[in-house]
C-alpha positions, 0 to 999 in steps of 0.5 A: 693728714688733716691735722698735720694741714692745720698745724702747718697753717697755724704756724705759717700764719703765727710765725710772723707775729711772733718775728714781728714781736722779736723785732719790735723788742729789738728795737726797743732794747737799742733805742737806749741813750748812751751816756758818754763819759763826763770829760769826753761830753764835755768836749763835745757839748760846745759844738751843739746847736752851734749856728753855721751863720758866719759872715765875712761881709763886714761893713763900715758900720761893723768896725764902727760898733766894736769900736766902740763896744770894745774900747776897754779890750787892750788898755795898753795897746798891745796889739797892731791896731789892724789886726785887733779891730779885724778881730773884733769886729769879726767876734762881733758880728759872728758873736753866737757862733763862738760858744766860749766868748770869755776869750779870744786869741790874735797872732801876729805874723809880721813880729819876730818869733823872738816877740811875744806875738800872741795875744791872749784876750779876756773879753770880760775885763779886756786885759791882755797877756802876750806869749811867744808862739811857732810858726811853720817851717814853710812859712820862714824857710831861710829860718830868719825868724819872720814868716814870709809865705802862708798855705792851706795845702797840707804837706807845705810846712806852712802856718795859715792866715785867717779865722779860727774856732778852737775846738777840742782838747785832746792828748797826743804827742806833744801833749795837752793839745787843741784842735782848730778849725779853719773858718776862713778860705785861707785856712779851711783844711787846718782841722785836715792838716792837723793844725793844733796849739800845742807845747814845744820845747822850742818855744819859750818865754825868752827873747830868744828866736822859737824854733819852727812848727810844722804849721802849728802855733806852738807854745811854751810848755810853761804856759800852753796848758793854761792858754788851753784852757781858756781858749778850748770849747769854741773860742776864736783866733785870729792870726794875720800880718800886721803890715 
């Protein structure tokens, strides 16, 4: 009996250990880091260690400095003057919020869909190339061409006004396409409302009047690849009225 007493406390007062142990392993066998493939790292990296410090408080002396820092950017004055010193100067001010700087885009809502409205920016040399872009069904629903009325509420069919961080890249049904996030109160739930640029049929690079999005700046399939890819990974949009 003795001996059966004395094998029982060895093994109550070992058994912990040894659990102990097999615990310790464990978590040293899951504390491995998890390599993701090279192009899904890619389209995560740019949101990493990105600062939240955007502001909307821009003052006169803003306007003034990117003015002045950006007077190379659109040599042609392609752009509605409001809506490119808006737009710079907000990229000013929020600069190292934007972890891809090379580009910027602008849309303006007031031209006709039939204009090439969408300004892509190369803020390295200040060139701009204008395409033809959507908007949403809400937005025009006598569909005459003009966007009349804006909404941050899905189910409306309707483009968003406001600041926006493309993010990343992905393939879904129409293709090689791009996420946005809103940065602005008016267009906070794009991300939620599955607000993306991405190609369609009824965009093209003609005079002809585009066809309406489901609140998406749709693209010509012959161009969205390439404005994609400069704008992927962090850069800023701006879309608005001019008027």
């Amino acid at each position: 009996m003795t001996s059966k007493l004395v094998a029982s406390a060895l093994f109550l007062l070992l058994s912990p250990i040894t659990v102990m142990a097999q615990s310790s392993q464990a978590v040293e066998e899951t504390s491995y880091e998890v390599v993701l493939p090279k192009h899904i790292q890619e389209r995560l990296d740019f949101r990493k260690n990105v600062p939240n410090t955007l502001t909307d408080a821009i003052t006169a002396e803003d306007v003034s400095k990117a003015r002045t820092d950006y007077s190379y950017v659109d040599p042609k004055r392609m752009i509605p003057t409001k809506l490119r010193e808006a737009a710079l100067t907000y990229f000013d001010v929020n600069k190292k919020n934007f972890a891809n700087q090379k580009y910027i885009a602008i849309i303006d809502f007031s031209a006709h869909s039939s204009r090439a409205r969408f300004f892509l920016v190369d803020m390295t040399t200040g060139k701009v190339q204008p395409y033809h872009v959507s908007h949403g069904k809400g937005s025009d629903l006598n569909n005459d061409g003009y966007a009349e009325r804006f909404s941050n509420t899905s189910g409306s069919e309707a483009s968003s006004v406001g600041f926006y961080r493309v993010a990343e890249t992905y393939s879904g049904k129409h293709g090689y396409s791009v996420r946005l996030d809103g940065l602005s109160s008016t267009n906070s739930n794009a991300r939620a409302r599955a607000v993306v640029i991405h190609p369609a049929d009824y965009v093209s690079e003609s005079k002809s009047k585009a066809g309406r999005s489901w609140g998406c700046p749709a693209l010509d399939p012959k161009y969205s690849a390439k404005v994609i890819a400069a704008l992927k990974n962090g850069a800023m949009l701006y879309a608005n009225t001019s008027k």
